[in-house]
C-alpha positions as CSV (number, residue, x, y, z in Angstrom):
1,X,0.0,0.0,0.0
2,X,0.9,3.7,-0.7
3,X,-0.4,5.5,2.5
4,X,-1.6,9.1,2.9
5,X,-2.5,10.5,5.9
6,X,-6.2,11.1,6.0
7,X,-7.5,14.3,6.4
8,X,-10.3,15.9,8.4
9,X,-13.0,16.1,5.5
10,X,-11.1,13.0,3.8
11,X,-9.7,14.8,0.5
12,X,-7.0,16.0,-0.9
13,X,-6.1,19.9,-2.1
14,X,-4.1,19.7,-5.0
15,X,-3.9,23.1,-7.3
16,X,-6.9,24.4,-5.2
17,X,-9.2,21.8,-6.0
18,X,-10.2,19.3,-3.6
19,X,-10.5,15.7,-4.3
20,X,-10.7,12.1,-2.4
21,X,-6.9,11.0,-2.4
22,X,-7.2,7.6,-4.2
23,X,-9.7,9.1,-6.8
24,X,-6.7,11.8,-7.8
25,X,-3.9,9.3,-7.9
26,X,-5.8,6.5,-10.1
27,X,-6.8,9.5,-12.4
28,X,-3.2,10.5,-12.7
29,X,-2.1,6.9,-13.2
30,X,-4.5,4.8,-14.8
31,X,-8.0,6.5,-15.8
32,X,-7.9,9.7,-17.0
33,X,-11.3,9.8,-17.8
34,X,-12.5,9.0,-14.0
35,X,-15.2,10.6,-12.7
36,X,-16.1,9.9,-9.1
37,X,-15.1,7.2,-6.5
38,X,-18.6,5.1,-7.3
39,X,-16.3,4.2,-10.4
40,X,-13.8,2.6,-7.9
41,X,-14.1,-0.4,-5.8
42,X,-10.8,-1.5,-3.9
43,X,-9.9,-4.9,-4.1
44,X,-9.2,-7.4,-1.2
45,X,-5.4,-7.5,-0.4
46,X,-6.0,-3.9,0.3
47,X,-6.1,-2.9,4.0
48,X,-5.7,0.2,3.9
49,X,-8.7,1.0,1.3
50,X,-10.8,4.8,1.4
51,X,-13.6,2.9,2.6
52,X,-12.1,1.3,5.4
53,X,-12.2,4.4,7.5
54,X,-8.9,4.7,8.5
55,X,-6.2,7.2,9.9
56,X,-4.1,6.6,6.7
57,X,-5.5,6.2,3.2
58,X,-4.2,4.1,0.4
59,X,-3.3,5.9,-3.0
60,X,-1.9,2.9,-5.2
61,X,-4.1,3.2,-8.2
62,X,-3.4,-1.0,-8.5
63,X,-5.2,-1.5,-5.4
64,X,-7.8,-0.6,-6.6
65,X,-10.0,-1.7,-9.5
66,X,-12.4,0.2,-12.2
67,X,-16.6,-0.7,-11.9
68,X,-18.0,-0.1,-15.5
69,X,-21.5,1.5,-15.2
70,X,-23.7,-0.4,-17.0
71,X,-24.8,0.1,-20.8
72,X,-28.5,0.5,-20.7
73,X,-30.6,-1.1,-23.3
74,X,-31.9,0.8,-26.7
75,X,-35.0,2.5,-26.5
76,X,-37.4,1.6,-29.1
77,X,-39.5,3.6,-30.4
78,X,-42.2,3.7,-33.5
79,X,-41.1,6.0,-36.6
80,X,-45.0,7.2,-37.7
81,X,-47.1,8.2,-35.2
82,X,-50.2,5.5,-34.3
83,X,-53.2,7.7,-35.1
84,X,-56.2,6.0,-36.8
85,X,-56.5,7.1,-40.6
86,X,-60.4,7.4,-39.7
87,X,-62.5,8.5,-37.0
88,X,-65.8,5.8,-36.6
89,X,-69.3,7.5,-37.9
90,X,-71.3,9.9,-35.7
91,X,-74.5,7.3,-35.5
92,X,-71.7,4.5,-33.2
93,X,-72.4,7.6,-30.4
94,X,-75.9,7.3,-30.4
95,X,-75.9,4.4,-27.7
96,X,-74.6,7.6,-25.2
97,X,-77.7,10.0,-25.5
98,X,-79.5,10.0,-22.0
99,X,-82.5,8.3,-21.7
100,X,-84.5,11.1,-20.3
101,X,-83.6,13.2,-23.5
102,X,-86.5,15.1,-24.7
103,X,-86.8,15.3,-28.5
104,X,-88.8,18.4,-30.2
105,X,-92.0,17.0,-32.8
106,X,-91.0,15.7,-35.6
107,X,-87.1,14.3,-34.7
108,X,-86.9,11.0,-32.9
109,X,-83.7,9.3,-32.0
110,X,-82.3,6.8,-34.5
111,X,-84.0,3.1,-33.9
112,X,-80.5,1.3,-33.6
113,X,-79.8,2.3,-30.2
114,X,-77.8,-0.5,-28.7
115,X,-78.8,-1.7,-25.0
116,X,-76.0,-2.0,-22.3
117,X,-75.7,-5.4,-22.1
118,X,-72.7,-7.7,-21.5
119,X,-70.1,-8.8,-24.0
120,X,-70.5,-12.4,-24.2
121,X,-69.0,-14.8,-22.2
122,X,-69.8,-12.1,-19.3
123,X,-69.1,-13.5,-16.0
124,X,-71.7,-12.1,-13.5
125,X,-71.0,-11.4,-9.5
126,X,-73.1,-14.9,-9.0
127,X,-70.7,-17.0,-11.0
128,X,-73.0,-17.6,-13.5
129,X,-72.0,-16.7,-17.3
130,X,-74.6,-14.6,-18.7
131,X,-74.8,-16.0,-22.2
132,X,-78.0,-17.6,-22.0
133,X,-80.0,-14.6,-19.9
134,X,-79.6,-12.2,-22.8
135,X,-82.8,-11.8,-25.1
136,X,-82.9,-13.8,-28.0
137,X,-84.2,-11.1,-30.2
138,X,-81.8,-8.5,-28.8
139,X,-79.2,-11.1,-29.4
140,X,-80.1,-11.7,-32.9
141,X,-80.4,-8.0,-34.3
142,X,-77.2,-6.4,-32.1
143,X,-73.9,-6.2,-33.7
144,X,-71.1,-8.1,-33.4
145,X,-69.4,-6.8,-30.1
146,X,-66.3,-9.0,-29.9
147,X,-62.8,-7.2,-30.2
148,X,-61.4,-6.7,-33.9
149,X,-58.3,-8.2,-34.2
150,X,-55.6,-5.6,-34.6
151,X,-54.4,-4.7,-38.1
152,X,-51.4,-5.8,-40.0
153,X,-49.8,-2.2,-39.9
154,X,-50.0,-2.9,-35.9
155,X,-48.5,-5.7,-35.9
156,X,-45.5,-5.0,-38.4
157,X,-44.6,-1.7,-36.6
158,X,-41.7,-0.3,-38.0
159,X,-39.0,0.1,-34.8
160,X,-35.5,1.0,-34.9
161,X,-33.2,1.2,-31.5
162,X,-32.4,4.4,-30.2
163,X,-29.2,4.3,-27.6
164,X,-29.5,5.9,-24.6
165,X,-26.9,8.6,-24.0
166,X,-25.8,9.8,-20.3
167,X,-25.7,13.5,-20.7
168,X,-22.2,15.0,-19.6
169,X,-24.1,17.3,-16.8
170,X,-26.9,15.9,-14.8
171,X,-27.7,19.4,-13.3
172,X,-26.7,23.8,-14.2
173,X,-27.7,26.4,-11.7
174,X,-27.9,29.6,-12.5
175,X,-27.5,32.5,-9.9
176,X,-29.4,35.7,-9.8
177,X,-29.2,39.0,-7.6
178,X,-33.1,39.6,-7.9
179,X,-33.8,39.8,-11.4
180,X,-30.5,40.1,-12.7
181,X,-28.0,37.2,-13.7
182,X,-24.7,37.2,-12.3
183,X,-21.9,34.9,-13.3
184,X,-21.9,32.1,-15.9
185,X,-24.1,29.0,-15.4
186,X,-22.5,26.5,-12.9
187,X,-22.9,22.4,-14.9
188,X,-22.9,19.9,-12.0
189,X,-20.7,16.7,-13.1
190,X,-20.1,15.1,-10.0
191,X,-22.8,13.0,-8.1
192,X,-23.2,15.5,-5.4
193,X,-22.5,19.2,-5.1
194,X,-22.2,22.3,-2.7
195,X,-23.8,25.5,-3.1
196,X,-21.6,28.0,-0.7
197,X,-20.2,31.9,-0.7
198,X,-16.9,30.9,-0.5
199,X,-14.2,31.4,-3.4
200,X,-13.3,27.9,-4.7
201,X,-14.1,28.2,-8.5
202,X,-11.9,25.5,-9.6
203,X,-13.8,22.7,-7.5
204,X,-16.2,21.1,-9.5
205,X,-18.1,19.7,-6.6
206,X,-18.5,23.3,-5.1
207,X,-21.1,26.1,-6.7
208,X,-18.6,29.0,-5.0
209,X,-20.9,32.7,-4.9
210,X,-17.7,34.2,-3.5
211,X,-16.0,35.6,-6.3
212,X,-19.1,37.0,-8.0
213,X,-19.3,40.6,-7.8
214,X,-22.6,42.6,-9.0
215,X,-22.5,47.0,-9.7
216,X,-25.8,46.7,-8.8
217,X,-26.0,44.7,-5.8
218,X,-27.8,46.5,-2.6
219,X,-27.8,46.0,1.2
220,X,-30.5,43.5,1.5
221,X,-28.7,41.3,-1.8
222,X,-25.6,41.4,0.5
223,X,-27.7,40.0,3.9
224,X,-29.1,37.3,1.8
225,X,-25.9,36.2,0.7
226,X,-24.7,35.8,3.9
227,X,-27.0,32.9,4.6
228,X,-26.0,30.7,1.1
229,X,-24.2,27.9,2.6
């Protein structure tokens, strides 16, 4: 093991930025591209690992061992858009005018109205299928209830795979002085971050107020300030 003494917060300042220890040295030495310590898991002959809580951390970046994050499946998704080419006639909603509906003289409701009666097969609360209480002559001149089977152009949807892509920021913050903007927008890379009034610009962990200065800014701007952090 390569040992560092551990600190009180547990990082490391290097060039004004802080850092957890091992994350620095395996970033220096084997990943350049690592981002946090979730993509680190120490291996066993370790004992001196970050997560071991001890007074002296270990920094050999071969002690310790890169977790991939997983690659999460395509998305699929439909290139037309599924609405129906048609809408059905106006006389299927005739079954939905209220039975108390008075008509003036001379207009009577279409004779096709369709009783609410159950599909068949209907199961009723007594356990009994319902088949053979429906009215014959009901039966006879009702449509054809039963569920069309879906087209061909449903079936034969035309899909292509769409990769998911992490974006590089999960989060920006903007800060304003009342209705003004004031500094650039802050893009949060790390898995957790700190929004403060101190003057640490190069951390990208921290969202530092410190540095930002405003012609503009009055008294009660400068009380709330205070309180950020």
């Amino acid at each position: 093991c390569v040992l560092l003494c551990r600190s009180l917060d547990g990082r490391l300042q290097v060039s004004h930025r802080k850092g957890l220890p091992h994350v620095i040295y395996c970033r220096l030495w084997r990943w350049p591209d690592l981002h946090s310590h979730h993509e680190l898991r120490a291996m066993e002959m370790c004992e001196f690992a970050f997560n071991m809580k001890k007074d002296e951390v270990c920094v050999n970046p071969y002690h310790y061992q890169r977790v991939e994050t997983p690659v999460l499946p395509p998305v699929l998704v439909p290139r037309h858009t599924e609405i129906p080419a048609e809408f059905p006639p106006l006389d299927d909603y005739s079954h939905s005018i209220p039975e108390n509906t008075n008509f003036p003289a001379g207009i009577e409701p279409q004779s096709n109205y369709i009783p609410e009666t159950p599909p068949p097969g209907y199961l009723s609360e007594d356990g009994e299928t319902s088949d053979h209480q429906m009215n014959p002559s009901m039966d006879a001149g009702s449509p054809n209830l039963s569920p069309n089977p879906m087209s061909p152009a449903h079936n034969n949807l035309d899909l292509q795979p769409v990769t998911y892509c992490e974006p590089a920021f999960w989060c920006s913050i903007s800060y304003y002085e009342l209705n003004q903007r004031v500094g650039e927008t802050f893009h949060a890379s790390q898995p957790s971050m700190t929004v403060d009034g101190f003057t640490d610009p190069s951390n990208s962990e921290r969202f530092c107020l410190g540095l930002l200065s405003n012609v503009n800014r009055n008294a009660a701007v400068e009380l709330t300030r205070r309180h950020i952090g």
